[in-house]
C-alpha positions as CSV (number, residue, x, y, z in Angstrom):
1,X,0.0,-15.2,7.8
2,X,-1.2,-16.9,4.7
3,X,-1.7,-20.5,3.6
4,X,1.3,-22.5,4.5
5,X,1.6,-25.8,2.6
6,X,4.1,-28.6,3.1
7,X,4.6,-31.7,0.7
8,X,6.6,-35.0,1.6
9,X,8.6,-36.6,-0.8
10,X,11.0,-39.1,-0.6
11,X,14.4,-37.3,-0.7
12,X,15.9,-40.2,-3.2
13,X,13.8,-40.3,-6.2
14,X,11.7,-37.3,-5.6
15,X,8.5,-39.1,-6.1
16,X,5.0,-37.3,-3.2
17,X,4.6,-39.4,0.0
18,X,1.0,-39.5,1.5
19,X,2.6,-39.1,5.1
20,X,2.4,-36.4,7.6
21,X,5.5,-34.1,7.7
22,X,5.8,-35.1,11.3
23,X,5.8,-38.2,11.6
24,X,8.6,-40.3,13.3
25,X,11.4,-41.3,11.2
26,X,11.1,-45.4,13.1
27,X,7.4,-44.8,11.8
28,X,8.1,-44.0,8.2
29,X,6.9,-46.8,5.6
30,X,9.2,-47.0,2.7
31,X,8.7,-45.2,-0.3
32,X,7.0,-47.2,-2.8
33,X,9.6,-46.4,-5.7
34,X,12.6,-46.7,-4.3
35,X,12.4,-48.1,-0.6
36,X,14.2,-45.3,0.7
37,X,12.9,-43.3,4.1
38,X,14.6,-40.4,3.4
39,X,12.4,-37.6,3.0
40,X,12.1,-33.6,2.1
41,X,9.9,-31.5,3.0
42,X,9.0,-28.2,0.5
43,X,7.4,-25.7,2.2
44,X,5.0,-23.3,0.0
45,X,3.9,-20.1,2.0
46,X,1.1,-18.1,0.4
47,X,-0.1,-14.3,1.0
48,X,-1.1,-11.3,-0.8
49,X,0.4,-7.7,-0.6
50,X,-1.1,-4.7,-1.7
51,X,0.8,-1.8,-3.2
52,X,-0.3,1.8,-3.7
53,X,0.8,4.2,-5.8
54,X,1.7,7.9,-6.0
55,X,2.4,10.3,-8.4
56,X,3.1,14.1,-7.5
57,X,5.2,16.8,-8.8
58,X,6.5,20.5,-7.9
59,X,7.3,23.2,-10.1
60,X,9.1,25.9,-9.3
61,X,10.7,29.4,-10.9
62,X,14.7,29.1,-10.3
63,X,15.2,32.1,-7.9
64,X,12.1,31.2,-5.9
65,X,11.4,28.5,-2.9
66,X,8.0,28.1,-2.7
67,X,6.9,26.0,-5.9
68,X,4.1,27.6,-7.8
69,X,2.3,24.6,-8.9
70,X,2.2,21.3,-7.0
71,X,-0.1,18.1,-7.4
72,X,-0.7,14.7,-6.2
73,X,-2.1,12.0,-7.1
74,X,-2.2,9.1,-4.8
75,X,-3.7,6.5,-2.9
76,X,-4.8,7.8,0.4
77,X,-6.3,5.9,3.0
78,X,-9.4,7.6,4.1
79,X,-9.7,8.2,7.7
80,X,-13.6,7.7,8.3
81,X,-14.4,5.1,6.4
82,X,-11.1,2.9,6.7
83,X,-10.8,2.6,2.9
84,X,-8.0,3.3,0.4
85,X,-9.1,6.1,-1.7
86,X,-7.9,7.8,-4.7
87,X,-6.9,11.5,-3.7
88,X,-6.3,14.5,-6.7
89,X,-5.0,17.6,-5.3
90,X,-3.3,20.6,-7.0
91,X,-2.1,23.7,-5.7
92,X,-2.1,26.1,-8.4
93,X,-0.2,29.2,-6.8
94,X,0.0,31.2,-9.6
95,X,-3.6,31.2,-10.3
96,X,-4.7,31.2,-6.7
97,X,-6.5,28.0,-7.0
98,X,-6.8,24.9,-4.8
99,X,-8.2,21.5,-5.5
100,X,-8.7,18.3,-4.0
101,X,-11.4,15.2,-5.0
102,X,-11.2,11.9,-3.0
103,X,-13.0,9.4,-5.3
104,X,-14.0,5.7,-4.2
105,X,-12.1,3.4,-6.8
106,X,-14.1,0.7,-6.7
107,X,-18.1,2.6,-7.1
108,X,-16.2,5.8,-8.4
109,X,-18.1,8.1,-6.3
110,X,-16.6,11.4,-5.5
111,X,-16.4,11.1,-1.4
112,X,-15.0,14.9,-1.0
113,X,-14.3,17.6,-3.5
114,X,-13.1,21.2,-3.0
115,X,-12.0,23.5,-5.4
116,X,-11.9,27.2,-4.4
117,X,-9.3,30.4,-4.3
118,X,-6.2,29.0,-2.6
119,X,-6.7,32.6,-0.9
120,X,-9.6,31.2,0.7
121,X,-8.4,27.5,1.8
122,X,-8.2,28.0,5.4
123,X,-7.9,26.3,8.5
124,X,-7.0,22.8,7.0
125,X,-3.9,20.8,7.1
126,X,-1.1,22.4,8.5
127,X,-2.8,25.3,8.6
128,X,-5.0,24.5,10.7
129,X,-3.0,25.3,13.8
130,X,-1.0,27.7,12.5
131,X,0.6,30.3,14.7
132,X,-0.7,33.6,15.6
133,X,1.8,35.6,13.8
134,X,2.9,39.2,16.7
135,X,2.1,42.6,15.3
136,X,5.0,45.3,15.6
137,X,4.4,48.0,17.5
């Protein structure tokens, strides 16, 4: 959790008490303003979120599944090093071409590239235990 604050005031006039927010209410001291020892208590929690983003997009001919161009472009948490990354992929389908570069965002260093025939991108992602497709006889 983040930084939690909490501020006393006196729940009459409003005006900050220098008292703890638990003290007993037979131990309160009158507020100096007003004499009241009513008090509220405003709570102010503090934390930070990070958000990632991701862009991608599939293009496709109308009488056809299988799109023949897709990319991303995303933030991808890279499993060796424990750091978000930015990731670039495209699969170009109709030129038989594959690309990927994972690029630190903050030095801009290019962590992994590939770019070669999509023919010859084997044994990686989900095809990396593909099935063993049976032979008619």
């Amino acid at each position: 959790m983040g930084k939690v604050t909490i501020t006393v005031k006196c729940d009459h006039c409003s005006r900050t008490i220098d008292e703890p927010s638990n003290i007993p209410e037979v131990e309160r001291k009158p507020c100096p303003s007003c004499g009241s020892l009513a008090r509220r208590y405003e709570v102010s929690i503090q934390d930070k979120i990070t958000l990632h983003d991701k862009l991608g997009m599939k293009a496709r001919h109308q009488a056809q599944r299988k799109p023949f161009l897709e990319s991303t472009f995303r933030a991808d948490l890279h499993w060796k090093s424990g750091k978000w990354m930015k990731l670039e992929r495209i699969i170009d389908r109709a030129k038989n071409w594959y690309k990927e570069v994972v690029t630190d965002p903050r030095t801009g260093e290019v962590v992994h590239r590939c770019e070669e025939p999509l023919s010859d991108h084997k044994g990686h992602g989900s095809a990396k235990h593909g099935k063993v497709k049976k032979q008619a006889n």
